[in-house]
C-alpha positions in Angstrom: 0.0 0.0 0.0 3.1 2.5 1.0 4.8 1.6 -2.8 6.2 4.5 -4.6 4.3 6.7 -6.7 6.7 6.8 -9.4 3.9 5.2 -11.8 6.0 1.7 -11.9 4.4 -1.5 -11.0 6.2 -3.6 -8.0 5.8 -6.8 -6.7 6.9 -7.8 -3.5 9.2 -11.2 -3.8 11.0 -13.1 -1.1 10.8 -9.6 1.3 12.0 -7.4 -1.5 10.6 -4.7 -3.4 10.9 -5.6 -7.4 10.1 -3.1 -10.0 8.4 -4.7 -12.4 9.2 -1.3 -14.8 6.3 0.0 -17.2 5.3 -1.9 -20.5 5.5 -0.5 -23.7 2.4 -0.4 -26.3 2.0 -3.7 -27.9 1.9 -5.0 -24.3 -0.6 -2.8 -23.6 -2.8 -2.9 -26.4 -2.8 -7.3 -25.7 -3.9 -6.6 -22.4 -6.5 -4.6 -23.2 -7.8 -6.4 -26.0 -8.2 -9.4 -24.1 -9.6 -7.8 -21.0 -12.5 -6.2 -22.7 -13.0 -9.9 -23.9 -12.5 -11.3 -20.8 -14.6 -8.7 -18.9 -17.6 -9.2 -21.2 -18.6 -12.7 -20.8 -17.1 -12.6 -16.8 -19.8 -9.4 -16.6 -22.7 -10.7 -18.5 -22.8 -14.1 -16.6 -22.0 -12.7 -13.4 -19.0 -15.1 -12.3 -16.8 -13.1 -10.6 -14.2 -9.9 -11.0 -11.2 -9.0 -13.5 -8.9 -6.9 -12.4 -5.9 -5.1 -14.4 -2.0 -5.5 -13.4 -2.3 -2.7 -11.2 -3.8 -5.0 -8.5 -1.4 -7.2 -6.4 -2.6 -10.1 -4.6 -1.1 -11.6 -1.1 0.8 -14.9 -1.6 0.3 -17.5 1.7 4.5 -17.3 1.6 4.1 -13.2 1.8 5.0 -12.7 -1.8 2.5 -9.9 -3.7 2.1 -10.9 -6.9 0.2 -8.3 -10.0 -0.3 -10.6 -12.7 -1.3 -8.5 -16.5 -4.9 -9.2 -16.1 -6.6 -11.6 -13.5 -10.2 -13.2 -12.5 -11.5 -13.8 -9.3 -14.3 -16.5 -9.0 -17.1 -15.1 -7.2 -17.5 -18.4 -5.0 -14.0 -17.3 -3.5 -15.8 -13.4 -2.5 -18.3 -15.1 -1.1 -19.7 -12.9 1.9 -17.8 -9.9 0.5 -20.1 -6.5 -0.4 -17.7 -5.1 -1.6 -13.7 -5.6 -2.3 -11.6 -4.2 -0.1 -9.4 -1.6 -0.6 -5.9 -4.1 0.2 -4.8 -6.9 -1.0 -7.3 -10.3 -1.8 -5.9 -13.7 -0.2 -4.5 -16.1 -2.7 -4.1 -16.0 -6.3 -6.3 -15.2 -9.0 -8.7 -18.3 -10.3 -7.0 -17.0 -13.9 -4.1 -15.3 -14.5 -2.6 -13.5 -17.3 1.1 -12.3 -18.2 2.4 -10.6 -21.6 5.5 -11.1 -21.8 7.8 -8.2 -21.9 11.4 -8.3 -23.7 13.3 -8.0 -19.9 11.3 -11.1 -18.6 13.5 -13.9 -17.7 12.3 -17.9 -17.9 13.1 -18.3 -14.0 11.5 -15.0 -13.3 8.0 -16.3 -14.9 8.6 -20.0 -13.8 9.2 -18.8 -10.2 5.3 -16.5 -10.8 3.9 -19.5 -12.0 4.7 -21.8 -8.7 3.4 -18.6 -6.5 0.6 -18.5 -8.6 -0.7 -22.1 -8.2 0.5 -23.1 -4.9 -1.9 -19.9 -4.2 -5.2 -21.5 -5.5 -4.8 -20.2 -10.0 -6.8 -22.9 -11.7 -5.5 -21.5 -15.2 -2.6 -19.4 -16.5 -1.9 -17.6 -19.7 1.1 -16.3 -20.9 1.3 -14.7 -24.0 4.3 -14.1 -26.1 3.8 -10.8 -28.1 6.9 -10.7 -30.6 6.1 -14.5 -31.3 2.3 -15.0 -31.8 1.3 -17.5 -29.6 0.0 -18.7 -26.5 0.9 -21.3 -23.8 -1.5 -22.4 -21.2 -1.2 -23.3 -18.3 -3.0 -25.9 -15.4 0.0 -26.3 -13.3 3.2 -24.5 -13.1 5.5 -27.6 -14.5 5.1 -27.3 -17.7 2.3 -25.8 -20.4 -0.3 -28.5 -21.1 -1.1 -26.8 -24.4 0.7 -23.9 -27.7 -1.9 -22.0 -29.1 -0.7 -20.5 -32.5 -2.8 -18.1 -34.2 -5.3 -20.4 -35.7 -6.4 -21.5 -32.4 -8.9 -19.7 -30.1 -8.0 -19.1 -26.6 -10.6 -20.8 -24.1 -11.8 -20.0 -20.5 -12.4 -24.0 -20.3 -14.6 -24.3 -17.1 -12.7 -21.6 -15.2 -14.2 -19.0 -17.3 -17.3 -20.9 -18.9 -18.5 -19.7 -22.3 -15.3 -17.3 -22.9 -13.2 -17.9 -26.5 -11.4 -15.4 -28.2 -9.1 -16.2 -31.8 -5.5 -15.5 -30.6 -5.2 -13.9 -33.8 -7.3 -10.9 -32.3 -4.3 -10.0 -29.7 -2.2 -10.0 -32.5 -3.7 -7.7 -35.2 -1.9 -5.4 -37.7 -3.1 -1.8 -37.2 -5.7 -1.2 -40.1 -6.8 2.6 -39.7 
């Protein structure tokens, strides 16, 4: 809560603060492409909450993670009225990172094992310069590639949610 106001994004790791930097446009135009999608369906069907990478969540081993974009499964708010103004317990039901060219293998490995030992049910992590898409069920290895042909699927995490990974990965056409 007390992070500097330097407009970075930080995560908290192992006790220390990391700054996680700012991303440049094609990173940000994937997230937001994919969050409108995401926020759609997760708002027309009422299954819970997406949040941008501005929120962090608090790991059981005190690590705050801020995945790209995340869900929240509304049976885990349960009893909530409204979200609080800190950090939620536990990881996201979903999460999504876009890569970003200073992202290291053991950097996202070592988010993937916070992420599932923390309750994530799926991850996504898409590679921007190379046009696909591996996802995630547990943080040893991706179960599947998905190339642009394929359509990214909320699977029963996000039920009813597809998207054609060719859509994060447009050509500008104005």
């Amino acid at each position: 809560m007390a992070l500097p106001k330097d407009g970075h994004r930080y995560e908290i790791v192992n006790g220390e603060l990391i700054d996680m930097g700012n991303s440049g446009a094609l990173h940000g135009n994937i997230a937001i492409i994919l969050s409108s999608a995401l926020f759609a369906v997760v708002n027309a069907q009422k299954l819970g909450i997406v949040f941008d990478s501005s929120t962090a969540f608090k790991m059981k081993n005190g690590n705050r993670r801020s995945p790209d974009i995340s869900f929240f499964a509304k049976e885990r708010l349960q009893g909530m009225t409204e979200l609080p103004s800190g950090f939620l317990e536990g990881a996201p039901d979903l999460v999504v990172e876009v890569l970003s060219p200073g992202n290291t293998v053991e950097e996202m490995h070592d988010k993937l094992v916070d992420y599932f030992d923390n309750g994530t049910r799926l991850a996504w992590m898409i590679h921007p310069s190379e046009h696909y898409v591996l996802v995630y069920r547990s943080a040893q290895e991706p179960d599947r590639l998905l190339k642009s042909v394929d359509a990214l699927e909320g699977e029963e995490v996000i039920p009813g949610f597809s998207l054609p990974v060719a859509h994060l990965f447009q050509k500008l056409s104005f």
